[in-house]
C-alpha positions, 0 to 999 in steps of 0.5 A, spaced: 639 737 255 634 732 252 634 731 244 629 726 244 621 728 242 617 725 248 611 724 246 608 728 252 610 735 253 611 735 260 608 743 260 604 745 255 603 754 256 597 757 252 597 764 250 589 765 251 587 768 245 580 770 240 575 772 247 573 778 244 573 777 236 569 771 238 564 775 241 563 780 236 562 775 231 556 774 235 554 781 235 555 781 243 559 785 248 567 783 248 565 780 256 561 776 254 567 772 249 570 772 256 565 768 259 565 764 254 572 762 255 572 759 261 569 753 258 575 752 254 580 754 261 575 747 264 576 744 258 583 744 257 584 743 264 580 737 264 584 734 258 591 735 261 589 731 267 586 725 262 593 726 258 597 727 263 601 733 262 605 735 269 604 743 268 599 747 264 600 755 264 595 760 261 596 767 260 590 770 263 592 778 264 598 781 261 601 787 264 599 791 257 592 789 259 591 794 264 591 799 256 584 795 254 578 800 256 577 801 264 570 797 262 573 792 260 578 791 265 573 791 271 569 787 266 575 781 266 576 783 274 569 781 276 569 774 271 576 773 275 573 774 282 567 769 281 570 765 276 576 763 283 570 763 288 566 757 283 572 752 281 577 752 285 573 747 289 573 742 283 580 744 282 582 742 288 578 736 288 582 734 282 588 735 285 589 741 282 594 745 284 593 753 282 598 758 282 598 765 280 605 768 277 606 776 275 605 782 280 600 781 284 600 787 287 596 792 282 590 788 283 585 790 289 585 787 296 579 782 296 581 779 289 588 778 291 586 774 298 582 770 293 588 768 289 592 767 295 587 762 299 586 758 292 594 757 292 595 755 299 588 750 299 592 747 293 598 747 294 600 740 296 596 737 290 600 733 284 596 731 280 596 737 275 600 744 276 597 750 273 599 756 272 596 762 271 600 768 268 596 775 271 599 782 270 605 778 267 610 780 262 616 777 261 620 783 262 618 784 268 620 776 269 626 778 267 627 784 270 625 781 277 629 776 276 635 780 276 633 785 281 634 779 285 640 777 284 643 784 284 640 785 292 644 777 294 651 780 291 648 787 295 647 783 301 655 780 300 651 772 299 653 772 291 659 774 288 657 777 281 662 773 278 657 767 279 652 770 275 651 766 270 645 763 265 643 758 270 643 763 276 637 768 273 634 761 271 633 759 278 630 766 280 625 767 274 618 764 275 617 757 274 623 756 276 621 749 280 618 746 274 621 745 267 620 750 261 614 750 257 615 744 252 609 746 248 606 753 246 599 754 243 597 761 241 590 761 239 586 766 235 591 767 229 595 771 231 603 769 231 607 772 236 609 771 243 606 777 246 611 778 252 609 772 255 615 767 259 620 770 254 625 766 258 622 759 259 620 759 251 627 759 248 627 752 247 619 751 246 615 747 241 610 753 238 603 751 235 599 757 232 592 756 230 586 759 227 581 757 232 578 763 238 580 761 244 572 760 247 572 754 240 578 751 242 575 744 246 579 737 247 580 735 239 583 742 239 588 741 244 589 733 241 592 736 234 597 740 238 599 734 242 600 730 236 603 736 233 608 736 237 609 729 239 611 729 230 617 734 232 625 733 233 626 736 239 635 738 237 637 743 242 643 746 237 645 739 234 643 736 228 638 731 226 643 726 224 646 726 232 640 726 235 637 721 230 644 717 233 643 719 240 636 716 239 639 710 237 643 708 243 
């Protein structure tokens, strides 16, 4: 496992955070914060492009989510619909690639076809991967991952001896690009909250006051020169991977 610090994180995942409090510090409807973030969603994804930052993962909808008030689920479900059908023609034209992880299975069929069509039109880009997290949690990640790898033992194609740490990291999502080297939670709020409780055992974590819909370029910028300052050590001290380094 690497020691060193690049100055790039490879993959950088966004916990999307302070939609609706920027709304109601403008007196306005909780939806009308989640318009406001779309911005920041081009924003940031524009800027990975420019840095050249590999993956980018942003959790959009997490499987708590469903408990907000019906309102504001329709509201969000809606945003989603037309927010797919209006950029994934510049997403793709950029060399996008979209990617939706979580349980698709809840949402309803149109919006489901949608996020399929995305992905299959996208699906041979490079240039940037992105990652967006709906009705996911990492239990559920975690879970799915086991389930599994129990149905391959059931079946007579895994031995449960040969499951191991590596085993359920090949089975959870995002298993072909590497873990999440940056971790950005916007809003002030210091917590994971379920999100890619696998991936995130060796990540950067940056939290920051501002409210998603404020977070631009210069936001993502301080997190990236944050993180570059950072000795990555993985169960070593400073001292070897200052040596390491050194040779």
């Amino acid at each position: 496992m690497p020691t060193d610090t690049p100055s790039l994180p490879r993959h950088v995942a966004i916990i999307m955070d302070g939609n609706g409090r920027w709304a109601e510090q403008r007196r306005q409807p909780r939806s009308f914060g989640h318009r406001a973030g779309q911005k920041a969603v081009r924003q940031t994804i524009e800027h990975c492009v420019r840095r050249g930052i590999g993956a980018l993962t942003l959790f959009a909808f997490s499987s708590e989510n469903w408990r907000r008030p019906e309102t504001e689920v329709s509201a969000l479900m809606t945003l989603f619909l037309k927010a797919l059908d209006k950029e994934v023609d510049q997403l793709h034209a950029n060399g996008v690639r979209l990617r939706f992880i979580g349980d698709l299975s809840r949402f309803d069929a149109p919006l489901r076809e949608r996020m399929l069509a995305a992905q299959t039109r996208t699906a041979e880009n490079a240039k940037l991967h992105v990652n967006v997290a709906v009705n996911y949690g990492g239990h559920w990640d975690i879970a799915q991952a086991a389930r599994a790898l129990a149905e391959a033992v059931a079946r007579g194609e895994l031995e449960a001896s040969a499951i191991d740490a590596d085993a359920l990291a090949a089975k959870v999502c995002l298993a072909d690009q590497p873990p999440p080297d940056l971790f950005i939670r916007t809003g002030g709020e210091q917590r994971i909250s379920n999100f890619l409780l696998w991936q995130l055992a060796y990540t950067e974590l940056v939290f920051t006051d501002t409210l998603w819909p404020d977070f631009d370029a210069e936001c993502l910028d301080a997190a990236l020169d944050d993180y570059a300052g950072r000795q990555r050590r993985f169960g070593r001290t400073g001292a070897q991977v200052a040596d390491i380094a050194a040779t």
